[in-house]
N, C-alpha and C positions, 0 to 999 in steps of 0.2 A: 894584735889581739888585746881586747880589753883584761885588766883582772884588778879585782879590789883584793886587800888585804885588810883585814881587821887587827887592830892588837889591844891591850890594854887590860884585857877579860880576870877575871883570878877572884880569890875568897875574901871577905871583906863582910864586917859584922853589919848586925840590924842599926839603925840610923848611918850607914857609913858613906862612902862615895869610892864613882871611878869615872875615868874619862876613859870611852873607848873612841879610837881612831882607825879608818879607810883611808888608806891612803890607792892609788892610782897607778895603775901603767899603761900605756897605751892609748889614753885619748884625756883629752882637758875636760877634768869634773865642772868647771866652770859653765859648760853648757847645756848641763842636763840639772833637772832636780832628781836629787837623792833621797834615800830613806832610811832607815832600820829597822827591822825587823825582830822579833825573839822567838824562840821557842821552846817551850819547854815540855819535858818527858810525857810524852801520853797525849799530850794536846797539839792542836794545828798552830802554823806559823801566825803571828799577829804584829800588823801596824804598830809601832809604837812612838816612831817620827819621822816627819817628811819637811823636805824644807825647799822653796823654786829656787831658781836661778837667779831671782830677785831677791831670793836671803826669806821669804814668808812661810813661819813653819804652823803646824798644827800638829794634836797631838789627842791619843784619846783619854780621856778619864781617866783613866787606870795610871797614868802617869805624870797628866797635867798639874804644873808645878812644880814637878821635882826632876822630870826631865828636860834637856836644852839641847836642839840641832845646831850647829852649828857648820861653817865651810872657811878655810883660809884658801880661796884659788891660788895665793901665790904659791903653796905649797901643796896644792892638788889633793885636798886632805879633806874630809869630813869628821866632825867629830857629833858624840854621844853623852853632854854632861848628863851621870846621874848621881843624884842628893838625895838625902833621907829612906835608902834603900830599905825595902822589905823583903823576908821569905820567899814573898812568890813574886818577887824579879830575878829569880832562879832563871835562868834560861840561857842558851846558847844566840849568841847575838850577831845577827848579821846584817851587813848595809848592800844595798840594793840600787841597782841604774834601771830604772824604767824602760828606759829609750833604747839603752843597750843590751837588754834580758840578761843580765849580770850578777850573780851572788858572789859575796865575799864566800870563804869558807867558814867561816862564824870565828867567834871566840867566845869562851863560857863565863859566864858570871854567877857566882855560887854565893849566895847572904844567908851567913849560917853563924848564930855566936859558937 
């Protein structure tokens, strides 16, 4: 049985950062592309990075630049740099396998002075 786990989520001021991590049980993230996902109170779940299995990520507007996907396969892990945080990166954040219809349980991330 696949399952991701997100960690890293928690409160953190306007200009701040955090690295969220996915880490992996049950199958090698190294052969799927991964994503993340957010959501926040009142609104639908939203893209906010995807990266292949060739390491090629994209990202929407709303976060290009200050966010960065990344994958250590040796350690079965995806990660979520985010910089220069604002207000409405408010959201519960979760990472996602395509292939394997897979949600993490999210973790929150709250940017609030």
């Amino acid at each position: 049985q696949v399952q991701l786990m997100e960690s890293g989520g928690g409160l953190v001021q306007p200009g701040g950062s955090l690295r969220l991590s996915c880490a992996a049980s049950g199958t090698v993230l190294s052969m799927y592309a991964m994503a993340w996902y957010r959501q926040a109170p009142g609104k639908e779940r939203e893209l906010v990075a995807h990266i292949t299995t060739g390491g090629t990520t994209t990202y929407p507007d709303s976060v290009k630049g200050r966010f960065t996907i990344s994958r250590d396969n040796a350690k079965n892990t995806v990660y979520l740099q985010m910089n220069s945080l604002k207000p409405e990166d408010t959201a519960v954040y979760y990472c996602y396998c395509n292939s394997r219809r897979t949600w993490g349980q999210g973790t929150q991330v709250t940017v609030s002075s």
